[in-house]
Structures are given as C-alpha cells and as structure tokens.
C-alpha positions in Angstrom: 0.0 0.0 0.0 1.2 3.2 -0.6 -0.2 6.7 0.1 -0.7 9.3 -2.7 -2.4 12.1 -0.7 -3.3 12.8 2.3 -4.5 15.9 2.5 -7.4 18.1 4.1 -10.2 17.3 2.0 -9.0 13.8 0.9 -6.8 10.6 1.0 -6.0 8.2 -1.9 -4.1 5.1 -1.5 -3.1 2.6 -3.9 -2.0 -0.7 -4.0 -0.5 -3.2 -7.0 -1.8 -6.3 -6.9 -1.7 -9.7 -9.2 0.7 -10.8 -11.7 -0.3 -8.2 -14.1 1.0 -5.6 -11.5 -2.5 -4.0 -11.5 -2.8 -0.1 -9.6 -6.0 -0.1 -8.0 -7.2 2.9 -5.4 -9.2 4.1 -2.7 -10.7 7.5 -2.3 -11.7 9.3 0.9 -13.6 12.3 1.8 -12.1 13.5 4.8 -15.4 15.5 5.9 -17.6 12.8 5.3 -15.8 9.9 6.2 -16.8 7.9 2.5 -14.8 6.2 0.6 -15.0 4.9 -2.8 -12.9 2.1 -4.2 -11.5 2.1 -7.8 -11.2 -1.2 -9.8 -11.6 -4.1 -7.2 -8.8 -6.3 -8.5 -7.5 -7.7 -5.6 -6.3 -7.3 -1.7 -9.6 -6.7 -0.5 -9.1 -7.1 2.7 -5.8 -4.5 2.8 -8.5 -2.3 1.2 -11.0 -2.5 3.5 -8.7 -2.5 6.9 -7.2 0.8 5.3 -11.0 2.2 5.5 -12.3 0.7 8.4 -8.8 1.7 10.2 -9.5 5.2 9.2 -13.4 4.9 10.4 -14.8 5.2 6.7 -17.9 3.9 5.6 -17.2 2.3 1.6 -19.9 3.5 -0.4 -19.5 2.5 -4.0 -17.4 0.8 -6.1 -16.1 2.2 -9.4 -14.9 0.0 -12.6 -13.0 1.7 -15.1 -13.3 -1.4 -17.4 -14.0 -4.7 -16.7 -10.7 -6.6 -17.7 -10.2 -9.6 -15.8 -7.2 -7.7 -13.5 -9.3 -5.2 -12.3 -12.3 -6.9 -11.3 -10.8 -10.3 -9.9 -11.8 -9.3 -6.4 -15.1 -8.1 -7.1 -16.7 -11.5 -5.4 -14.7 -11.0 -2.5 -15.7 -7.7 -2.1 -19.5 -8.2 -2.5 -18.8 -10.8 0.1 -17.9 -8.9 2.4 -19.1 -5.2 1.9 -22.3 -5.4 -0.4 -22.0 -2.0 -1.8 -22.8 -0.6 -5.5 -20.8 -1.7 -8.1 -20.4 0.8 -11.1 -19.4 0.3 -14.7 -20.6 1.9 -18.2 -22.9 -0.3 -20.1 -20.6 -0.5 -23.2 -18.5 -2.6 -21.0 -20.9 -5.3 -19.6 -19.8 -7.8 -22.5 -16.4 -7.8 -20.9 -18.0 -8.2 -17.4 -19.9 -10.6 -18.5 -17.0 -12.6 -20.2 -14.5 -12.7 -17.2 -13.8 -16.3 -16.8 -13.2 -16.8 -20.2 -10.7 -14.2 -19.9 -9.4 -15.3 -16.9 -8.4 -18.5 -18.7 -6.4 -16.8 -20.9 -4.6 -15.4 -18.4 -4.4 -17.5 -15.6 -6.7 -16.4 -13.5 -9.7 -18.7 -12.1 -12.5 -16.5 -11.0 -16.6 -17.3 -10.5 -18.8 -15.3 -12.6 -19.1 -11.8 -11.2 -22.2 -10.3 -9.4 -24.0 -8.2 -11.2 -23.0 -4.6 -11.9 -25.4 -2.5 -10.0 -25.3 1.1 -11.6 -24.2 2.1 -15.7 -22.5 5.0 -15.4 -22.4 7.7 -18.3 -20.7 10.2 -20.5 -20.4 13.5 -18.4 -22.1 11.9 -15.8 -21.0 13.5 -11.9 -20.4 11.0 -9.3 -19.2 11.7 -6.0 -17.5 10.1 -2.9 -18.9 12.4 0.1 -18.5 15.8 -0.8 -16.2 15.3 -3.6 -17.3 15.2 -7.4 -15.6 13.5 -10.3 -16.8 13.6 -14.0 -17.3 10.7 -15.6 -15.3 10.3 -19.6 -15.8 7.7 -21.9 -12.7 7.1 -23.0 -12.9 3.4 -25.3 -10.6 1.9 -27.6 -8.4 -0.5 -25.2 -11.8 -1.4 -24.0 -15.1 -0.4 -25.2 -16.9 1.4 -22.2 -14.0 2.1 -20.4 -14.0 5.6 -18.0 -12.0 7.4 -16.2 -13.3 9.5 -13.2 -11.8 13.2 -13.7 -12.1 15.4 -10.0 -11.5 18.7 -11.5 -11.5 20.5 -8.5 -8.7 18.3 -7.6 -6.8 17.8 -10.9 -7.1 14.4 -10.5 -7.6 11.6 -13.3 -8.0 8.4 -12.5 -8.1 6.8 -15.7 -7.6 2.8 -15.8 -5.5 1.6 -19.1 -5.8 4.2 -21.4 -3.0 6.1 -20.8 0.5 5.5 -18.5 3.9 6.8 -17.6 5.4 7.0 -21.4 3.2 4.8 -23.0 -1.1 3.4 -23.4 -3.3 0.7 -23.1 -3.0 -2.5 -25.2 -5.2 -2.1 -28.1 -4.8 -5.7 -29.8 -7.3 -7.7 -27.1 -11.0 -8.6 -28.2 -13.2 -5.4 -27.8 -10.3 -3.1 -28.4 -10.3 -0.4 -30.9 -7.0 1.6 -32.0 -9.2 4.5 -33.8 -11.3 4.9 -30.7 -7.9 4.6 -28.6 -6.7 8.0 -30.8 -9.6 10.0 -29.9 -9.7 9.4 -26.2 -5.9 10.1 -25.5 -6.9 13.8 -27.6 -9.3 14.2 -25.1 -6.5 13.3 -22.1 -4.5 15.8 -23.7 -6.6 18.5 -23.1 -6.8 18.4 -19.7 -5.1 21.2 -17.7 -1.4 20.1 -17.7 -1.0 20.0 -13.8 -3.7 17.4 -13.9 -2.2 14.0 -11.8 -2.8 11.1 -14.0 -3.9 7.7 -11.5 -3.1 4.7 -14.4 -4.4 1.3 -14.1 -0.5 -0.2 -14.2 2.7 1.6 -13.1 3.8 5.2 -11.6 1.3 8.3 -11.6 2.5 11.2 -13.8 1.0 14.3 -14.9 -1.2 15.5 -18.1 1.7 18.0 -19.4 4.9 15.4 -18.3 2.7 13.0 -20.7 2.3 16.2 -23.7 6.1 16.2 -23.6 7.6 12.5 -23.1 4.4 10.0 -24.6 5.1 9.2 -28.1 1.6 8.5 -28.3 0.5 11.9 -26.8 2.8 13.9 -28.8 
C-alpha cells in the first residue's frame, strides 16, 4: 500500500496487486468519512482494513473497465461489503465474459455479481463531498471511464494512458481509432492534472504532452 495524498479534503491510496501488476485505489472524503474504491482487482481485505482503520464507511465501487485484473476481487468484495458496483454499459460484455478471460490469463474466478449502476458520458459521481466527472474514453476497452475530480486535478483513468506509454489495443473489444480520440481528449486536460493509471507510476497530463510518443 502506498499513500498518494493525504490531504485536508481527501486521501488516496493505492496498491499493486496480481501478476499483471494492477494499480487499484481508494478514495476518501475526509469531511464525510466515505470512501469509494477504484477497480476491485485484488487485496480486499488491505483495502478494507485501510478504511475501516480510518473509520470510513465504503460506499461504492467504481470499474474503469472490466478486464479480468481489475475486477478479480469483485466477489470478495460483495462478500464482504455489499455495496454498488459501477461500470458503463458498453463494458458489460467484458463483465460478463471474465472467466473466459481469466483462462487466458491465468486467473480462475466465478462469474461476477451483477454490476449494480451504468454510469455515463459527463455523468458526476461523488465520494462524500467530492465530485468527479465521468469520460468515456474506449478503444483498449469499449466502455471504459476514467473518473476526472476537477477540482482536484485528479484523473483516474484505468489503461488508457501511462507513464510513457497506453493501453493495449490488440485484445477482443479493443479499438486503436477509438484509442486515438480518447488520448486527444486526455490531452486536453489542464497540464498539472495528476494522472492515476491502471498499471505503473502516476504522472502528470503536461509530463505525458512532452515525453508520450503517443501523446505527442
């Protein structure tokens, strides 16, 4: 676990978890005491002893795709907390397909519960008293999101963009023309915007303008 803010208004951790090295999060509203958690794909119980040690209440739980690493704990997690699970209905074929891709890639998972709440293009959702924006951002999966706090400059934005590189556009549902138009939309966020990726080190909007090949 490591911790990326603590600060007056709110906390985010993050942890990497499985052999895909996945970055999954949790979000805290320090005035409210909720917490959301972004893409369940493993250590639940770290996750949940980091909110209950802090006297949170989990109130949601938000997908940015559903790729077999970043859902893998999602039965724990309804077994334990039975909270919302969100997730943009372009996506729900993936969902719905996660043992077959967990066969591909090693993992051996029961079919997931059922996603609770499809979340939408421009939608707001909010953890306590903070808001994020929701952006459809497909092409390495086809209803995948990020959740943008503005207020914050934070972007928490699964596999579509990294530290010097993207998402893999060559699995089933993937789409490299779609993939082009979402990272032009990444790149016009304010450059001191903090980019949260699904694998590997956070970085920044305007580090990505300058370094990413595929930004550039």
């Amino acid at each position: 676990m490591q911790v990326e803010i603590d600060g007056d208004e709110l906390a985010v951790f993050s942890w990497v978890v499985g052999p895909i090295q996945t970055s999954i999060y949790v979000i805290g509203c320090k005035q409210t005491k909720q917490a959301v958690i972004i893409d369940a794909g493993g250590d639940i119980d770290d996750l949940l002893q980091i909110i209950d040690d802090r006297g949170w209440q989990l109130t949601e739980v938000w997908q940015t795709h559903a790729h077999i690493d970043h859902v893998a704990g999602l039965n724990e997690l309804k077994d334990a907390r039975d909270v919302p699970i969100l997730l943009h209905e372009a996506e729900q074929p993936v969902y719905d397909a996660a043992v077959q891709q967990g066969l591909m890639f090693g993992f051996r998972i029961q079919p997931l519960p059922s996603v609770d709440k499809y979340v939408e293009e421009g939608q707001s959702v909010n953890v306590g008293q903070l808001q994020a924006t929701v952006m459809l951002l497909p092409g390495h999966s086809p209803g995948g999101v990020a959740f943008y706090f503005e207020k914050q400059d934070l972007f928490f934005g699964g596999d579509v963009v990294f530290k010097g590189s993207v998402g893999r556009v060559d699995l089933p549902g993937c789409d490299p023309r779609a993939m082009k138009q979402s990272l032009q939309r990444v790149k016009q966020l304010p450059d001191e915007t903090i980019i949260f990726p699904g694998h590997g080190p956070k970085t920044t909007v305007g580090e990505e303008k300058k370094s990413n090949p595929y930004l550039r």
